[in-house]
N, C-alpha and C positions, 0 to 999 in steps of 0.2 A: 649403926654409925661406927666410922673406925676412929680408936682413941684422938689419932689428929685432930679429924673434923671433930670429935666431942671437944677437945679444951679449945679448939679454935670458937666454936658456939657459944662456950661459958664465958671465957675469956669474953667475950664483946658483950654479953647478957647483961653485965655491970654495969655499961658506959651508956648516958642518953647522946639525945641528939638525931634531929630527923635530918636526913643525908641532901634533902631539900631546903635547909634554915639555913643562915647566912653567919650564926654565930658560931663561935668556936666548934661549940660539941657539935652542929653540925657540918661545918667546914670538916671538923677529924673522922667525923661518919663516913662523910661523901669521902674523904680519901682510903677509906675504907674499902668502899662498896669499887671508887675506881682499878683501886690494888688488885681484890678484887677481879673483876673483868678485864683486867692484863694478864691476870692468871690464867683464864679460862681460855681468852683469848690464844697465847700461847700454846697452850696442852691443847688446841684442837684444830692451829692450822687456822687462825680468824684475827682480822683486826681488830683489838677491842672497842672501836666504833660498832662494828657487825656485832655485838653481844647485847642483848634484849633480856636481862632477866626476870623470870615470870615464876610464880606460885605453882609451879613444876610442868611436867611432858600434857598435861590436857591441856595448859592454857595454852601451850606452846603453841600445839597442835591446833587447836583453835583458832589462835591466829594467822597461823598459817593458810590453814584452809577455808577461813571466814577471809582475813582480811587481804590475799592474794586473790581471790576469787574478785571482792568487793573494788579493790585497786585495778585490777585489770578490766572490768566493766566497765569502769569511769570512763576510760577512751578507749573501750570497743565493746562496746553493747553486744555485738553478737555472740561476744565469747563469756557463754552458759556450760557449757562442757567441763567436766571434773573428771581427768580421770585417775580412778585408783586402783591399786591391786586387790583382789578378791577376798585376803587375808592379812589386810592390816588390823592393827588397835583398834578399839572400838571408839579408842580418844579420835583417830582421824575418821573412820566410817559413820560416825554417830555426826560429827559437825557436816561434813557432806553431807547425808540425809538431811538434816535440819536444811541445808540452804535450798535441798530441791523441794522443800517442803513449804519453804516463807520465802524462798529469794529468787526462785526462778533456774535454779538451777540442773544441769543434767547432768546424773552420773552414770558413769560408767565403770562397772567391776570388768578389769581387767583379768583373764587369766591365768593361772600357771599350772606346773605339772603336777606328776605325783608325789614330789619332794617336797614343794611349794613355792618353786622359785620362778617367778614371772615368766612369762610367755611374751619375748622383746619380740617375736614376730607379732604377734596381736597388738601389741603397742605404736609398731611401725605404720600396721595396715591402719590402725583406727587414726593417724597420723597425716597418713598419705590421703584419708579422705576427708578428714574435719578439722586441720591443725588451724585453720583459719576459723574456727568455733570455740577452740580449746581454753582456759583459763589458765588451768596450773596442772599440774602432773604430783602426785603424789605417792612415792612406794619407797618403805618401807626398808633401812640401812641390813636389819636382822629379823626375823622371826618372835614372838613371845612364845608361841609356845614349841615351835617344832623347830628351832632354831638357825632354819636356812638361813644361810645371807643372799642377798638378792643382787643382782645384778645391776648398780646406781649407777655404773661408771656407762653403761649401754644405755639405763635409761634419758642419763644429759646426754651423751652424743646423739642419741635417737631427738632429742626436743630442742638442740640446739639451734638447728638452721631455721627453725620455724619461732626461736624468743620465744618460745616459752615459759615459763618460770616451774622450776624443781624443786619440789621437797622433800625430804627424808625424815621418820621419824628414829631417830639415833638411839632411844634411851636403852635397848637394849643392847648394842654396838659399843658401847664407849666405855671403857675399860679391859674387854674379853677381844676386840680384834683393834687395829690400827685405824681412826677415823681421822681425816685429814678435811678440814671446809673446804679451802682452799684449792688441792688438789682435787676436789670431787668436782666442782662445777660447778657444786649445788648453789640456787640460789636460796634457801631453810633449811636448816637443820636442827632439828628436835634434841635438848639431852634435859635431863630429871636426874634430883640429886640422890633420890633415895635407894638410887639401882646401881651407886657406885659407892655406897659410907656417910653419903652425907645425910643432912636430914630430911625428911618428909616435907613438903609444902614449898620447894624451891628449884626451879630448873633454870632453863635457857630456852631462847631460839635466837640462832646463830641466824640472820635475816642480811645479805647484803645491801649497801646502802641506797644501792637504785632497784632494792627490790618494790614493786607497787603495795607496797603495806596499807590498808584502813586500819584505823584503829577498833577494837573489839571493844575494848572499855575506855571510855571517858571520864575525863576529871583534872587531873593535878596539869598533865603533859610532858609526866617522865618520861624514862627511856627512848628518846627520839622524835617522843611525842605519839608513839602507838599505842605505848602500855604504860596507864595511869594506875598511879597508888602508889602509896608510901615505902618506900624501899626497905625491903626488911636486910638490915646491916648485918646483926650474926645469922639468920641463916645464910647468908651471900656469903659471906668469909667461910665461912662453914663448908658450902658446896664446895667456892672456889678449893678449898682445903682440900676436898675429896677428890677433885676432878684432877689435879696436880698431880695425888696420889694413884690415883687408877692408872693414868697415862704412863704415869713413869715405871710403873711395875707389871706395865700392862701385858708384854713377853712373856715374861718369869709367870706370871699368874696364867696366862693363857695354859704353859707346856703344863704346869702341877695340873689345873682344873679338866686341861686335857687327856689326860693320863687317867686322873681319879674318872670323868666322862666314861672313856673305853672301860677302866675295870668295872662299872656299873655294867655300862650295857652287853658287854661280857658276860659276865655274872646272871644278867637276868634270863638272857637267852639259854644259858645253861640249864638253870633252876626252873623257868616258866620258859617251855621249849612253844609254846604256841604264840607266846606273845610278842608282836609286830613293831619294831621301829618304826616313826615318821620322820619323815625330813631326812636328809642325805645320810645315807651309812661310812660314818669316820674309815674303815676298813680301806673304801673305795674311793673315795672323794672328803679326806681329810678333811681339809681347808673350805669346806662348802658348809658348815654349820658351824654352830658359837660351843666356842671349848666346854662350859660349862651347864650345856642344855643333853636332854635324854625325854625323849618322847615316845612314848608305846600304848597301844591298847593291850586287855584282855581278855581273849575272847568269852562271851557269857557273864561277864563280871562290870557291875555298873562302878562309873569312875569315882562317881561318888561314896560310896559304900567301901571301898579301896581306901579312900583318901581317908574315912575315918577310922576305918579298922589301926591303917598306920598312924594317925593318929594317937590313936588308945593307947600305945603303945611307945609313944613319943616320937615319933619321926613325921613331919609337916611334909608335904607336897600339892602339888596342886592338880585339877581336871586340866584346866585350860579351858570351861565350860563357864556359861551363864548362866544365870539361873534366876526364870521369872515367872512370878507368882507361884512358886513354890515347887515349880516344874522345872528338873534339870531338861536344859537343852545341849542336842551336841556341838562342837564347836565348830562355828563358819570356818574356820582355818582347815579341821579333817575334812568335810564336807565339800570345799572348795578343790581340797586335789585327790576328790574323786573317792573316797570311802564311806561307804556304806554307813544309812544314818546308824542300824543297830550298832556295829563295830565303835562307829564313833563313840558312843553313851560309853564305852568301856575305855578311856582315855582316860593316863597319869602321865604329870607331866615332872620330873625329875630337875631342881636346878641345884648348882654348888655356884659355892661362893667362898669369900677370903677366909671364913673360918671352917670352911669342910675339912673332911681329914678320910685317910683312907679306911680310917678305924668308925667311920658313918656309913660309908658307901658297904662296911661286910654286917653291920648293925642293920642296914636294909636290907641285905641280900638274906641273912638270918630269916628276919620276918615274915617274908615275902613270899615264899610257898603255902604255907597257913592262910594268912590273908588273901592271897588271890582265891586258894580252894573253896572259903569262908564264902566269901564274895559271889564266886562262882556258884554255889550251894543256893545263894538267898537270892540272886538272879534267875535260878530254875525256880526255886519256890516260887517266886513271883509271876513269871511264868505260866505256872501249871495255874495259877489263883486267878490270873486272868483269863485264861483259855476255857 
């Protein structure tokens, strides 16, 4: 969390009052929680009627995809149709399955290239033959792990003339490039507080007011009447805090993050000459990934085994990979624009943020031929044990 949002959080942790009660301390909550969603409001291009705040990016995305799906049913039953991009979060591909699983509904993974950014001709055509089946549209503002940006402003023009309804899951967007509600089209937008300083457990969905919302949870009949439960007042203050902060420094943090991005992936190409970029190369196409993403495999080297060796050693990153019942898998994201499952399993995914420094990024680069080699060694070992 960044200092702001910390004493923004403390600071209300003292004060009771449910933002729902009618007496003082809750009257001073609710003006809180509204302050609040005119913040957010603001820093994101939205009416703060449009701000829905939720216990972060899965409810968000939940509601999105549960409750536009369940609103547009009401008055046209025939529209079963979900379509998504092939490598979203697993917060939006996990609620679509569930609904073609208990609610009747069809999905469609949409595709994209070898960078991973959406295929708007396959969107058109699946458009031009079922827009009258469709429900909602759902892709993705950035990438999590290979950091494309996607194409949103093609995807509303693509779904406009058929009212469709738009979503976007934002949370990795919003603070690293310019996200605007308003200007996009969009009728959802996804953001989560812990991916910009604030804390854990608190997001948005940015929802216009004639968007066809159900509600996912029931009870009290906050937020609009979609999203019941007790409104947590400092974390809200809190995000709102973060979200203020990100936006407004969101240039200046882009060029540093972008900068320290290239001298990584510089660096590693040098030092590990076999190991592969994903998602658009800065070199060539700038502006087509998030300043502070770096995605690569190694070849022969499981991504897992990578991740801990750096580890040992103090340095956190991530696969970008699942992992079920004790089996890593490789990630639907590599796999979806076209690389090889083995290659895949050998996936690190590199992020910076407001406290990187370029004195981490040569701390990596130090490490990094030892570990991969390490890596590499115990992926033949393993190998030759199964063979």
């Amino acid at each position: 969390m960044s200092p702001a949002a910390v004493e923004a959080f403390v600071g209300e942790l003292t004060r009771t009052g449910n933002p729902s009660s009618l007496h003082s301390a809750g009257r001073a909550a609710r003006r809180v929680v509204e302050e609040s969603r005119e913040t957010v409001a603001a820093s994101l291009g939205a009416r703060p009627s449009e701000v829905v705040f939720t216990a972060g990016g899965t409810e968000a995305d939940n509601l999105a995809i549960k409750g536009l799906f369940w609103g547009r049913r009401t008055t046209s039953p025939q529209r079963r149709r979900i379509l998504v991009s092939a490598v979203e979060h697993h917060a939006v591909l996990d609620p679509a399955f569930w609904m073609a699983e208990h609610a009747g509904a069809e999905i469609v993974l949409l595709p994209v290239d070898a960078v991973g950014r959406l295929d708007v001709d396959a969107l058109r055509a699946e458009l031009d033959e079922h827009a009258d089946e469709v429900a909602l549209i759902s892709v993705m503002w950035a990438n999590n792990e290979v950091g494309t940006l996607q194409p949103v402003g093609e995807v509303v023009q693509a779904a406009r003339p058929y009212g469709i309804p738009v979503h976007s899951d934002a949370v990795q967007a919003v603070g690293q490039v310019p996200v605007d509600f308003a200007a996009s089209g969009l009728d959802a937008l996804t953001v989560s507080g812990h991916k910009i300083g604030g804390p854990v457990g608190v997001g948005a969905l940015l929802a216009k007011r004639d968007a066809p919302l159900t509600p996912v949870l029931h009870g009290g009949g906050q937020e609009r009447g979609v999203r019941s439960g007790t409104l947590d007042a400092p974390s809200i203050r809190s995000f709102a805090v973060a979200v203020g902060e990100a936006v407004s420094e969101q240039a200046e943090r882009a060029i540093r993050w972008g900068s320290l991005r290239d001298a990584l992936i510089d660096g590693v190409r040098r030092i590990v000459p076999d190991a592969e970029l994903h998602g658009p190369d800065p070199r060539t196409d700038r502006d087509a990934r998030l300043p502070g993403n770096a995605h690569f495999t190694f070849p022969g080297a499981e991504g897992d085994s990578l991740l801990y060796l750096l580890d040992s050693v103090g340095i956190q990153t991530s696969t970008g990979s699942a992992c079920q019942a004790g089996v890593p898998q490789p990630s639907h994201v590599l796999l979806a624009t076209g690389v090889p499952e083995m290659q895949a399993r050998g996936a690190l995914r590199f992020s910076l943020g407001a406290t990187s420094t370029a004195q981490d990024v040569e701390r990596l680069l130090d490490a990094l031929p030892e570990v991969v080699a390490r890596a590499q060694a115990a992926g033949l070992s393993s190998a030759g044990a199964l063979s």
